[in-house]
Backbone of each chain as ProteinMPNN parsed JSONL, in Angstrom:
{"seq_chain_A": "XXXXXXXXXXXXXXXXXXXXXXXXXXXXXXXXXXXXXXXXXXXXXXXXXXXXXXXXXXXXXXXXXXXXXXXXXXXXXXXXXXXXXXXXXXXXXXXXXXXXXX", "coords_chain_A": {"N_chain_A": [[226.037, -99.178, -86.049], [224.678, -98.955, -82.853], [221.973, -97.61, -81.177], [221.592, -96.279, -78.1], [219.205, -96.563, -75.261], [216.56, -94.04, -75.373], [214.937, -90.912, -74.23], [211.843, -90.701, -75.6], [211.185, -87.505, -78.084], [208.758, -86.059, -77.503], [208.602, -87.074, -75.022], [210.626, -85.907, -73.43], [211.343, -84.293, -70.148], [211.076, -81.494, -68.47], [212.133, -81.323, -66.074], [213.414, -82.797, -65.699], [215.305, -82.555, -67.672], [216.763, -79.932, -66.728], [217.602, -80.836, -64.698], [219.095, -82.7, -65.027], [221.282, -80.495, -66.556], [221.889, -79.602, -64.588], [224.257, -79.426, -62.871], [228.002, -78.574, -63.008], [230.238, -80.071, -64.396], [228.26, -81.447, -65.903], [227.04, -79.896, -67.768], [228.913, -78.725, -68.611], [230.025, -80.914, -70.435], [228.033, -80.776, -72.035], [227.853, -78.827, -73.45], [230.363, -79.608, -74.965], [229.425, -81.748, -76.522], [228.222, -80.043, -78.288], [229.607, -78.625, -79.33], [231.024, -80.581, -80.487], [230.611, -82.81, -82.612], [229.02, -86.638, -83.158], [231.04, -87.072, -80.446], [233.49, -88.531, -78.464], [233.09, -90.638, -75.241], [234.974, -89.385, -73.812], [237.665, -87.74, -71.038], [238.968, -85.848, -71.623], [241.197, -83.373, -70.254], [239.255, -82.867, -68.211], [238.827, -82.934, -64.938], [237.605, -86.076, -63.621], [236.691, -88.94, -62.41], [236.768, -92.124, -65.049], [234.39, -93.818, -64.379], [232.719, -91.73, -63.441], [232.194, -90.367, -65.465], [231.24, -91.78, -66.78], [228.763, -92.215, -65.82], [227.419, -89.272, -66.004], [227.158, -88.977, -68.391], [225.132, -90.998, -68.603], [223.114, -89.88, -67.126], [222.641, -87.433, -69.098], [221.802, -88.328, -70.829], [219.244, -89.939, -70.443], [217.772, -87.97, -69.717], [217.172, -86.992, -71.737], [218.98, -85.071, -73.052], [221.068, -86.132, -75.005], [221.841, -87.87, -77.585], [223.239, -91.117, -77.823], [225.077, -93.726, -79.22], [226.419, -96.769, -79.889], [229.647, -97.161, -80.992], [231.101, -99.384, -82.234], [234.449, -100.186, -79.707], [233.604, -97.717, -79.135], [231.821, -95.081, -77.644], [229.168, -92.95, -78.701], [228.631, -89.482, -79.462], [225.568, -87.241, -79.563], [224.189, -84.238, -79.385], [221.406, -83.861, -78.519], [219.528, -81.469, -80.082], [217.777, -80.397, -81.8], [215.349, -81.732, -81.076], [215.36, -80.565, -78.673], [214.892, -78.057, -78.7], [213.072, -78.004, -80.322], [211.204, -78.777, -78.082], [211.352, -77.079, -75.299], [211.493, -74.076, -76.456], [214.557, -71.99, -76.497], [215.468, -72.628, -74.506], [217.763, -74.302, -74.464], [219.672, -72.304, -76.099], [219.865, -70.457, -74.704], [221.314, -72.009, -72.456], [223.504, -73.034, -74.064], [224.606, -70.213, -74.931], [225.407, -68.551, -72.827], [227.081, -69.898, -71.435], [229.319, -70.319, -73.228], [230.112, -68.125, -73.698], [231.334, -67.096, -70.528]], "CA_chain_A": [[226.032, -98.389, -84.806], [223.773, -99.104, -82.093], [221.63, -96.682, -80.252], [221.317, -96.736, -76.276], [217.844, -96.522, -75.1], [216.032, -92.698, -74.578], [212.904, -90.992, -74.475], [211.344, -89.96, -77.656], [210.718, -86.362, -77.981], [207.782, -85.114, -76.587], [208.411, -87.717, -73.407], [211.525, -85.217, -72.618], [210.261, -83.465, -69.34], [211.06, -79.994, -68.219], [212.423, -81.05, -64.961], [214.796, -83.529, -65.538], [216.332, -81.702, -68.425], [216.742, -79.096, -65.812], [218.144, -81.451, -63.199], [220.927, -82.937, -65.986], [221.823, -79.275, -66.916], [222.092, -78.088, -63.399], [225.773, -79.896, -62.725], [229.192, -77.932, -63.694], [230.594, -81.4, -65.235], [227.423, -82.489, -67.232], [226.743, -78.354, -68.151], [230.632, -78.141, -69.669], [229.714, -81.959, -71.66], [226.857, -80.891, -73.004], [228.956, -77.688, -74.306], [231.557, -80.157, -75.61], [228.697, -81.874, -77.44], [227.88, -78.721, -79.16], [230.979, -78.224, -80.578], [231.472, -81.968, -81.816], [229.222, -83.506, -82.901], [229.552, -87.861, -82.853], [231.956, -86.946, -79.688], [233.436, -89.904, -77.814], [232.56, -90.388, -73.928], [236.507, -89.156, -73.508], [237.59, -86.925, -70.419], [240.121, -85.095, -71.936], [240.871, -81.782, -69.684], [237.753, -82.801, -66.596], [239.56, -84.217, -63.982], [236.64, -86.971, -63.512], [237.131, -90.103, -62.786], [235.648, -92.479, -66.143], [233.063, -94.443, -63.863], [231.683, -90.782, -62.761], [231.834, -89.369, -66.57], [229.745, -92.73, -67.501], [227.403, -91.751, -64.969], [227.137, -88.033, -66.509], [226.487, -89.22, -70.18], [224.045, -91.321, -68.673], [222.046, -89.104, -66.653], [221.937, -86.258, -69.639], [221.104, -89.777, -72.135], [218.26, -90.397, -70.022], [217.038, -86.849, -69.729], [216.26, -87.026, -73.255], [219.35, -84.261, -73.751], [222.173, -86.506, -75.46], [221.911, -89.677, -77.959], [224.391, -92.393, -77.655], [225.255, -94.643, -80.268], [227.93, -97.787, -79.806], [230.485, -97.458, -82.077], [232.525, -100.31, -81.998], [234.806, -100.16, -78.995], [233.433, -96.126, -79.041], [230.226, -94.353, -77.544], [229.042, -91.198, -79.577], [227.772, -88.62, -78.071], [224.983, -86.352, -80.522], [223.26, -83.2, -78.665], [219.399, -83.487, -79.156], [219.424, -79.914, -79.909], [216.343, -80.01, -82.319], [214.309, -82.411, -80.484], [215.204, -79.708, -77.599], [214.888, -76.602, -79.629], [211.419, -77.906, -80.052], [210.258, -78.916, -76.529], [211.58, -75.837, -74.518], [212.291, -73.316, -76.908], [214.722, -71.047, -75.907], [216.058, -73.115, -72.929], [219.655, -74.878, -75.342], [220.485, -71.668, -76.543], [220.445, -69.625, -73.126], [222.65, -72.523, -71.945], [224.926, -72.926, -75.013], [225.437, -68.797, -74.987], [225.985, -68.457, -71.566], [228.266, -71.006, -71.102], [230.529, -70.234, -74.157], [230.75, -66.607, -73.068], [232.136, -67.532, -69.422]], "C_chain_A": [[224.701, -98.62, -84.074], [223.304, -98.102, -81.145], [220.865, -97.184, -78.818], [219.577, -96.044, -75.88], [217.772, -94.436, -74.576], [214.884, -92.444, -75.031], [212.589, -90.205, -75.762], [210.908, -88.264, -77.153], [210.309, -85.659, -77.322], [207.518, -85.766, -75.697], [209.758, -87.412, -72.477], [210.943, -84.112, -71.503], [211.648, -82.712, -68.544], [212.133, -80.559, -66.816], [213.818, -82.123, -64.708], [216.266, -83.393, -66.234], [217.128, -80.368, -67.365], [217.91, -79.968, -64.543], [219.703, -82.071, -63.785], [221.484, -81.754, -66.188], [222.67, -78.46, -65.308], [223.452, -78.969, -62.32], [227.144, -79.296, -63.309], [229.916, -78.755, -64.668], [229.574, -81.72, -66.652], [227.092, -81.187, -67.995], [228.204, -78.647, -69.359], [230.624, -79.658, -70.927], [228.732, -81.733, -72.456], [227.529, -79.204, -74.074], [229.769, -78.236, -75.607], [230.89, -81.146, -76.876], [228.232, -81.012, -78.377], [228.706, -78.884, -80.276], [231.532, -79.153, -81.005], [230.78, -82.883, -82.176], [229.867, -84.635, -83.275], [231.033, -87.496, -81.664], [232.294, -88.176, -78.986], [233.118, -89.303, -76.335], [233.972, -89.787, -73.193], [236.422, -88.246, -72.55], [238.359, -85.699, -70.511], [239.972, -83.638, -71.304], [239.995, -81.833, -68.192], [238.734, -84.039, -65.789], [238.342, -85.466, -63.035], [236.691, -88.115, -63.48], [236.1, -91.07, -64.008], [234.083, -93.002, -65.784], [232.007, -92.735, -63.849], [231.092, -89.864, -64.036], [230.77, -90.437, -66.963], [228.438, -92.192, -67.077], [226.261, -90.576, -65.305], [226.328, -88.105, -67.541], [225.063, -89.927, -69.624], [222.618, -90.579, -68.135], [221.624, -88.22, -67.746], [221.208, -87.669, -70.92], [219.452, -90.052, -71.557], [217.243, -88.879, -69.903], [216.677, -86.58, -70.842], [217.918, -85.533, -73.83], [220.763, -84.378, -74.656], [221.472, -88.039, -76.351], [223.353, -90.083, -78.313], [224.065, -93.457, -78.292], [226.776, -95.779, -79.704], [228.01, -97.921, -81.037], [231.655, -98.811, -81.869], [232.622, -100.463, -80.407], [234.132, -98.387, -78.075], [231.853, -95.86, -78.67], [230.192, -93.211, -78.125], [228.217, -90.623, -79.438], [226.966, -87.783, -79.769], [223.989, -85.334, -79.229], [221.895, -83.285, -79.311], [219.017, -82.405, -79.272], [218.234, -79.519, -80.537], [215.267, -80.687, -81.607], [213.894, -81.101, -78.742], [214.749, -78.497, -77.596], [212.996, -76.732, -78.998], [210.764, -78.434, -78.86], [210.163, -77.557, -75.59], [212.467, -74.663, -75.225], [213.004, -72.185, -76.854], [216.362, -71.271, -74.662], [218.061, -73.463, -73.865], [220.141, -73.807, -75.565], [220.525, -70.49, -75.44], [221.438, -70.646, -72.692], [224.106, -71.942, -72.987], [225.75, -71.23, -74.983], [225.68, -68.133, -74.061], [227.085, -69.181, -70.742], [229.602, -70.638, -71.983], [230.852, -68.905, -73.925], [231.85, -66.427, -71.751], [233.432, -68.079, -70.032]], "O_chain_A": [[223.655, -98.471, -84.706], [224.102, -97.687, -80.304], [220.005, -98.025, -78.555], [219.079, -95.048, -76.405], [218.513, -93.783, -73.84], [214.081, -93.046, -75.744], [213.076, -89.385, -76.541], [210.421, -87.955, -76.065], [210.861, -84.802, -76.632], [206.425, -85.558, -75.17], [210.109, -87.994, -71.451], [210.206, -83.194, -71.863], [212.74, -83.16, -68.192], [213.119, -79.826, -66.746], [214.754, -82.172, -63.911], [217.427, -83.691, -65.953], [218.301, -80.115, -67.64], [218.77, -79.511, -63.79], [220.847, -82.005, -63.334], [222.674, -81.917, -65.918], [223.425, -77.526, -65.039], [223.374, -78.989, -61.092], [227.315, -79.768, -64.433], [230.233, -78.24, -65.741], [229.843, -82.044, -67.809], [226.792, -81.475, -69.154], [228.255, -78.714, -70.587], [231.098, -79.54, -72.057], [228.524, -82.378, -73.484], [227.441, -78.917, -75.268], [229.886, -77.743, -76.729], [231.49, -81.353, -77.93], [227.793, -81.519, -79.409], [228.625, -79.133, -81.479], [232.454, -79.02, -81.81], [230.554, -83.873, -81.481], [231.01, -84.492, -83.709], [232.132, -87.712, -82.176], [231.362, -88.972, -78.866], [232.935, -88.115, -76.071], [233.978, -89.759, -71.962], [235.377, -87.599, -72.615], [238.398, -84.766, -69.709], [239.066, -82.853, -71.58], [240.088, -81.004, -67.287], [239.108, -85.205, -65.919], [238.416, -85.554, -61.809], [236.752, -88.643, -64.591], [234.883, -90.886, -64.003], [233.035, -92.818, -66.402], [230.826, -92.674, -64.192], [230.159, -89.06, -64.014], [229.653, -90.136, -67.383], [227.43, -91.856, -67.7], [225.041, -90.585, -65.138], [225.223, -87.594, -67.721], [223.986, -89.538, -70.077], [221.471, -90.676, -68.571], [220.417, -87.978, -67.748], [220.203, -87.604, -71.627], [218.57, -90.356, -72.359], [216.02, -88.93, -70.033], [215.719, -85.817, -70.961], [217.832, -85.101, -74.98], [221.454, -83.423, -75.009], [220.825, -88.96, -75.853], [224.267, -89.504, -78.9], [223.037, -94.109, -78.104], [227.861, -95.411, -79.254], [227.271, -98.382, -81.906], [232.789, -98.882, -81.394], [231.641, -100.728, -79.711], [234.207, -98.065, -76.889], [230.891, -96.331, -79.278], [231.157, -92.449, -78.083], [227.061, -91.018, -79.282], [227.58, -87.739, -80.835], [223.255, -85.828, -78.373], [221.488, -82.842, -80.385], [218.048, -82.107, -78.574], [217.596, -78.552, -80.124], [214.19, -80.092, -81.573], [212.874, -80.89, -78.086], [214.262, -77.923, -76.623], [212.227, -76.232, -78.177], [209.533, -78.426, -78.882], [209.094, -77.071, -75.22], [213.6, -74.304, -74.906], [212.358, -71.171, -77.117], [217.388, -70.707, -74.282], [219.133, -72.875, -73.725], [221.345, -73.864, -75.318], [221.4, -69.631, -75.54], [222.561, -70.171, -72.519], [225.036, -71.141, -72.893], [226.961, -71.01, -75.002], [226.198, -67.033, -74.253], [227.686, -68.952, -69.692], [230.737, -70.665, -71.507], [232.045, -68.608, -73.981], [232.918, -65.82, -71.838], [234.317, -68.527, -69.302]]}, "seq_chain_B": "XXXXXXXXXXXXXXXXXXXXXXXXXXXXXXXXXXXXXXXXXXXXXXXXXXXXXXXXXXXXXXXXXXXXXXXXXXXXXXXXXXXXXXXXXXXXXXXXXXXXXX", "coords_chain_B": {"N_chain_B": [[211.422, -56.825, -40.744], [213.569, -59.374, -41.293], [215.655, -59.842, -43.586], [217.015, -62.953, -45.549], [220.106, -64.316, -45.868], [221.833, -63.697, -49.576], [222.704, -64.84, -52.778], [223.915, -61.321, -54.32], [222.346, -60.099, -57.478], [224.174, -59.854, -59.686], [226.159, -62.096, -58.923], [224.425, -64.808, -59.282], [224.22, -68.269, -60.41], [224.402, -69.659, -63.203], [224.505, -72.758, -63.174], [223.722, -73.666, -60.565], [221.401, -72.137, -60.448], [220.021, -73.982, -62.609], [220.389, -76.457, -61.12], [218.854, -76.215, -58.957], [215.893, -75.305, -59.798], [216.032, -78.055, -60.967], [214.32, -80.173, -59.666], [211.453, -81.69, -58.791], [209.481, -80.941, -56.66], [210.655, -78.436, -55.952], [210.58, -77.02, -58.394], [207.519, -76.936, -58.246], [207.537, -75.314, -55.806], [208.793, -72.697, -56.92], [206.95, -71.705, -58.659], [204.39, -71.415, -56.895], [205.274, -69.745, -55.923], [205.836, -67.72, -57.446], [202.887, -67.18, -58.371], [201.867, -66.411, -55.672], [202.868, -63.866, -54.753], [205.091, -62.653, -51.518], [204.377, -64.962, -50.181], [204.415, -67.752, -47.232], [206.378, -70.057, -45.99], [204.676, -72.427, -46.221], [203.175, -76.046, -46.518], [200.866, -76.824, -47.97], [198.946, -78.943, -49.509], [201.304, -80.2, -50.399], [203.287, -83.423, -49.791], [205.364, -83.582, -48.624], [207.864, -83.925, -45.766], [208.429, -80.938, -43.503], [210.961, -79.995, -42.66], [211.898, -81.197, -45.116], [211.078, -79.321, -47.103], [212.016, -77.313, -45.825], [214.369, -77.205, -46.443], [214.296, -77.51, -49.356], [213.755, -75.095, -50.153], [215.924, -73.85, -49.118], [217.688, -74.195, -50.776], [216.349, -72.982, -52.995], [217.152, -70.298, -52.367], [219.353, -69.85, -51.733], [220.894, -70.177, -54.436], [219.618, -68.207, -55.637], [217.318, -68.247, -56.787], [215.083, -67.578, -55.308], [213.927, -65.068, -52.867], [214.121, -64.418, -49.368], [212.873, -63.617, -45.844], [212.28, -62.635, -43.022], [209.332, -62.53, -40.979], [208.586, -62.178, -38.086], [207.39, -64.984, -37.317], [206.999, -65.884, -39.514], [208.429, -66.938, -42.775], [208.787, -65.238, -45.441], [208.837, -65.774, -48.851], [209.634, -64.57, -51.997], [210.056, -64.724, -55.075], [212.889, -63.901, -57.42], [212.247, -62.533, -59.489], [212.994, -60.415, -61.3], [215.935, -60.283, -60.894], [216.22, -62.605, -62.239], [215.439, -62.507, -65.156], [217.275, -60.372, -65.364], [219.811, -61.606, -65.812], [219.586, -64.584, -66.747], [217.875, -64.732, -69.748], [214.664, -65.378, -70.605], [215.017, -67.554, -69.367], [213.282, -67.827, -66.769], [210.643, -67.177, -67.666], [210.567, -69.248, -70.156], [210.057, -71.619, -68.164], [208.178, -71.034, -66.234], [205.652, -70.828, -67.972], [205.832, -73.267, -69.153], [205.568, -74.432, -67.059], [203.262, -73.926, -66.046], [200.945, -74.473, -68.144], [201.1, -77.219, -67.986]], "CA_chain_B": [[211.255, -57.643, -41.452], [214.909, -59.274, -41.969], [216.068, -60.302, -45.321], [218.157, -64.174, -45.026], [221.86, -63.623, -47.1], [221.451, -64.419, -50.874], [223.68, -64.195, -53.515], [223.962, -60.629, -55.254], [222.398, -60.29, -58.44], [225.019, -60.545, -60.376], [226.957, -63.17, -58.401], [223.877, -65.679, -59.488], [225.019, -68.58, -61.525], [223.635, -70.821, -64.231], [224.484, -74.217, -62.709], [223.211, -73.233, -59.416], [220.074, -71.902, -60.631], [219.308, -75.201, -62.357], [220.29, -77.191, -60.004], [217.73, -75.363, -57.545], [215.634, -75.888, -60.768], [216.096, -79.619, -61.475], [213.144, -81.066, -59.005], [209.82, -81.178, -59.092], [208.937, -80.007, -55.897], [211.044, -76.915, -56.196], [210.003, -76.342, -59.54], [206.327, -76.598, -57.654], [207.404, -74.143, -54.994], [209.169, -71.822, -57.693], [205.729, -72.082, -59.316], [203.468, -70.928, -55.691], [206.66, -68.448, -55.067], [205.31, -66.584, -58.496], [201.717, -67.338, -57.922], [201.633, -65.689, -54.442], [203.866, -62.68, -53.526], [204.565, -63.011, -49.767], [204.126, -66.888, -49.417], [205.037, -68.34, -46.685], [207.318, -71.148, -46.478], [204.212, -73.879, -45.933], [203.259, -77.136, -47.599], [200.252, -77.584, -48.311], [199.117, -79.925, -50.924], [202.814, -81.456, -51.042], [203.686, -84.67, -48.821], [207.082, -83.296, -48.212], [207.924, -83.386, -44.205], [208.841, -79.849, -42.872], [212.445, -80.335, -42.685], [212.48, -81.458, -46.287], [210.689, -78.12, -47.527], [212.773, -75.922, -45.357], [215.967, -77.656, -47.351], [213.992, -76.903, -50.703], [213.926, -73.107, -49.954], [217.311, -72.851, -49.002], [218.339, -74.169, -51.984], [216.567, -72.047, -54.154], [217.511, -68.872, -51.669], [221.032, -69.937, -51.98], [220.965, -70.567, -55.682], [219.197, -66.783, -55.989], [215.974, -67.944, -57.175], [214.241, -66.696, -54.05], [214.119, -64.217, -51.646], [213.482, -64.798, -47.69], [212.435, -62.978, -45.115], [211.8, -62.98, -41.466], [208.36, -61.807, -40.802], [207.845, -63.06, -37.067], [207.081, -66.349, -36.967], [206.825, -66.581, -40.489], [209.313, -66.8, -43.278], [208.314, -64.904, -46.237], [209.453, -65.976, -49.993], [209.569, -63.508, -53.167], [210.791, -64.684, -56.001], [213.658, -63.414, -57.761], [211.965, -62.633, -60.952], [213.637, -59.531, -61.904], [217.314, -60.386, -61.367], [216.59, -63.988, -62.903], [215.45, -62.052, -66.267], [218.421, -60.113, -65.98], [220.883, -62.375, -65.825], [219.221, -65.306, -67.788], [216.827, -63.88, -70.388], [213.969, -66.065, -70.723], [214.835, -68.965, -68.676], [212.156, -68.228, -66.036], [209.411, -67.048, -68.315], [210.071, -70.733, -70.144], [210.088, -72.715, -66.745], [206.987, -70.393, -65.316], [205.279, -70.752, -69.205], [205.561, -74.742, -68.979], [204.581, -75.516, -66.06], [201.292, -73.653, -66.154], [200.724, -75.395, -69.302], [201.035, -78.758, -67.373]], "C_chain_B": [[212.73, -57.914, -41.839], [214.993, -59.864, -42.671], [217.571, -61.723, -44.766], [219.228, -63.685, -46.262], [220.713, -64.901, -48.465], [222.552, -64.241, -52.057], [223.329, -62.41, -54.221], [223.278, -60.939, -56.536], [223.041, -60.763, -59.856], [226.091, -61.51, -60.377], [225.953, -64.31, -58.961], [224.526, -66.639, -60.772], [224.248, -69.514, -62.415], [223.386, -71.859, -63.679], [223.99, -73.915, -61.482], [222.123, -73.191, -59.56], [219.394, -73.358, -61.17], [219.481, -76.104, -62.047], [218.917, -77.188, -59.333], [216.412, -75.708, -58.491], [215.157, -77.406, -60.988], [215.461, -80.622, -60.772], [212.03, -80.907, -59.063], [209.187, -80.425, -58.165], [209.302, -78.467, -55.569], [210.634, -76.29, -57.347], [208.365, -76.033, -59.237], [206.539, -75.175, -56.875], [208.079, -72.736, -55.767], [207.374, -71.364, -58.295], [204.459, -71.323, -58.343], [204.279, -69.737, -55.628], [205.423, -67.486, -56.264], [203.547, -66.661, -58.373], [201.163, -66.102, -56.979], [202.696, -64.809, -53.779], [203.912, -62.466, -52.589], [204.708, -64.173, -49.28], [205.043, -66.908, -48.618], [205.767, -69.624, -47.019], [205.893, -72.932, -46.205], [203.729, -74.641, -47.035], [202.02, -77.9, -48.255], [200.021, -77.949, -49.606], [200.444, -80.722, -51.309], [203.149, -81.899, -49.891], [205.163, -84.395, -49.06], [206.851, -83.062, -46.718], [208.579, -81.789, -44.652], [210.034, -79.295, -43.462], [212.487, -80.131, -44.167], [212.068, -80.135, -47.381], [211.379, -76.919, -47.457], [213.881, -76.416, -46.293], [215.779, -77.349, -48.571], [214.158, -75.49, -50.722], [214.524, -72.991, -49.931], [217.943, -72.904, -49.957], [217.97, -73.287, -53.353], [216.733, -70.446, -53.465], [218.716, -69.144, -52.167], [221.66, -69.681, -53.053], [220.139, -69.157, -56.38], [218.013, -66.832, -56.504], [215.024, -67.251, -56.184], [214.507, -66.037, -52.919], [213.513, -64.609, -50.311], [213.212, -64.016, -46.612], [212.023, -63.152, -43.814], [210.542, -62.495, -40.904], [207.453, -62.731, -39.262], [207.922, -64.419, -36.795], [207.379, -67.324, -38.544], [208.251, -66.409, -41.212], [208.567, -66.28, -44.736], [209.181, -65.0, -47.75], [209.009, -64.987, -51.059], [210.489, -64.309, -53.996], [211.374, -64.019, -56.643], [213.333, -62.998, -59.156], [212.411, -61.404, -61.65], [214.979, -59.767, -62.08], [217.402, -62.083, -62.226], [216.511, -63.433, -64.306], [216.482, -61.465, -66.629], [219.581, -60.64, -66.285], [220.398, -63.679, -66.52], [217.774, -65.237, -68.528], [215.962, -64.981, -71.042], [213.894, -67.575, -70.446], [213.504, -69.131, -67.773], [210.894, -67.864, -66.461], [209.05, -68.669, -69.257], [210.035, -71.452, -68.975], [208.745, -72.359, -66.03], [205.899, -71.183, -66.7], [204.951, -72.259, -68.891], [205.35, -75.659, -68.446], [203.144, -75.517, -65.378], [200.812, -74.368, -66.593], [200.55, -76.748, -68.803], [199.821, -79.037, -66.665]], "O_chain_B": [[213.308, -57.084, -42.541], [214.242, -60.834, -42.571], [218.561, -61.589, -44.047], [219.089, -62.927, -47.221], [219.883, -65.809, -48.502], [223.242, -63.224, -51.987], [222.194, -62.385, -54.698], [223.504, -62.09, -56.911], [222.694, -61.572, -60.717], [226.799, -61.8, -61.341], [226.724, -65.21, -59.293], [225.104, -66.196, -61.764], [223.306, -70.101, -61.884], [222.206, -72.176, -63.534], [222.988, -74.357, -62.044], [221.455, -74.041, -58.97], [218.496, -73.909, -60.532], [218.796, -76.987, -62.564], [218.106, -78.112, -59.265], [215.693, -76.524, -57.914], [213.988, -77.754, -61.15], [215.753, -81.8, -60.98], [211.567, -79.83, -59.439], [208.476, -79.464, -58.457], [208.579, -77.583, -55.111], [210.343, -75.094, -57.346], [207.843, -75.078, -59.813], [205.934, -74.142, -57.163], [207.873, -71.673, -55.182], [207.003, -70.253, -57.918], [203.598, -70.688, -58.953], [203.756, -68.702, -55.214], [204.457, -66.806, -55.918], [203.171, -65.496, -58.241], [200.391, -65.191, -57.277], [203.231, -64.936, -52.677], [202.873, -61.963, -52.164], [205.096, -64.44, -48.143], [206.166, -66.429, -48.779], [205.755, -70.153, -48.131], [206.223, -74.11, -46.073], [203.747, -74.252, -48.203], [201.984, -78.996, -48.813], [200.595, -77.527, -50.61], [200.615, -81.568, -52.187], [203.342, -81.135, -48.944], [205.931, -85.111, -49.704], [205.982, -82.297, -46.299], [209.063, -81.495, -45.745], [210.175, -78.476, -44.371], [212.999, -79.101, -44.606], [212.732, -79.996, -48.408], [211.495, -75.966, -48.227], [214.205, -75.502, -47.051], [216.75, -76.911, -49.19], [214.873, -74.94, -51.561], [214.822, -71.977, -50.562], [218.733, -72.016, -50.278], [218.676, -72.97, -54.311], [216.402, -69.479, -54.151], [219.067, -68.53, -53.174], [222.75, -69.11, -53.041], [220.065, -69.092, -57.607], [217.44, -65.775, -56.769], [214.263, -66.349, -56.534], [215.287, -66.451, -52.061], [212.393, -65.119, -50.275], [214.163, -63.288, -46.9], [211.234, -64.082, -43.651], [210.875, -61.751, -39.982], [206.446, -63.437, -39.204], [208.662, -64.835, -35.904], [207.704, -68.486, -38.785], [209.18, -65.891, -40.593], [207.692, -67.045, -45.141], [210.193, -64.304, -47.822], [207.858, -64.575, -50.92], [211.634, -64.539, -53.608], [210.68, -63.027, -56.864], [214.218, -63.138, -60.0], [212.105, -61.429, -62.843], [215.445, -59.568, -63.201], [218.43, -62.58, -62.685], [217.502, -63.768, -64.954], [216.929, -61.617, -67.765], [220.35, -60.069, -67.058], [221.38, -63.917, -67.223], [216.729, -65.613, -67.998], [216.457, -65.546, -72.017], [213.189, -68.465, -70.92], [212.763, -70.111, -67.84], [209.952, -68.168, -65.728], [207.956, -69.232, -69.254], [209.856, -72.55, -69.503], [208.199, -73.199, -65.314], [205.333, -72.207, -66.317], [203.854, -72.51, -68.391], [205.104, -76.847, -68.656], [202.39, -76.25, -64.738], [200.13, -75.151, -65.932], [199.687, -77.411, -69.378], [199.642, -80.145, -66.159]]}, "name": "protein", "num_of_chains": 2, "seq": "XXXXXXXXXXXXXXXXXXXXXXXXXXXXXXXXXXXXXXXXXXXXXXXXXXXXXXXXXXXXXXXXXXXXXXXXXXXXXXXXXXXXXXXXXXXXXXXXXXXXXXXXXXXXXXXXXXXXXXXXXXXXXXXXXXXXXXXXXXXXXXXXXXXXXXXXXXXXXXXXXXXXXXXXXXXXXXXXXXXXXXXXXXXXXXXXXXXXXXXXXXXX"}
């Protein structure tokens, strides 16, 4: 499995995590990462077209708040939830429990 | 002194907020908003035209982070820092918190 390029740790910044989070689409994927962990890039349910979900994964991949692995024919989605935990602590689990309540 | 429309307190929404959130120069003027109770809407120190400042404000008026005001000539901003605590509980104490720190 091959991993797609992102930023290490403590070169995840405050504002871009912020700027991937603050979309209804990439908000409800990063949910769907929660709850599966190795997820594929699949749209199942988001009426999205695939070019615009690539786009999604890549913006929260690059914000430091998703790693992506090539599986095969398959991308796999993992939530950076500890690398996030520990940068802005506080910030993943006001999303995650505000989101799953709605 | 007239007050510009804003959402309700409890109409404010997650994705909205970090949206409004998810730039740097709004996360700057979120940042002066709490700083200076009152501020006007001007720019100094940030090479943003006019125009592009007034479009930052509305988005975080719109998006409920800030309050507006008509005071004459001026436009007067307050941040929303009571209904943002109530409705997401320690989002803007981390976002205020980490960008002091910077």
């Amino acid at each position: 499995m091959r991993p797609l390029a992102q930023p290490a740790s403590d070169s995840i910044e405050l504002v871009s995590v912020l700027h991937a989070l603050g979309d209804p689409v990439r908000l409800e994927l990063v949910r769907r990462a929660w709850a599966t962990p190795g997820l594929t890039c699949s749209a199942d349910g988001l009426s999205v077209p695939a070019s615009t979900l690539t786009n999604h994964w890549r913006i929260l991949r690059e914000a430091g708040v998703v790693s992506m692995t090539v599986d095969g024919r398959h991308r796999r989605i993992q939530l950076r939830a500890e690398d996030l935990r520990a940068r802005f602590p506080g910030l993943l689990d006001l999303i995650l429990g505000i989101d799953t309540e709605s």
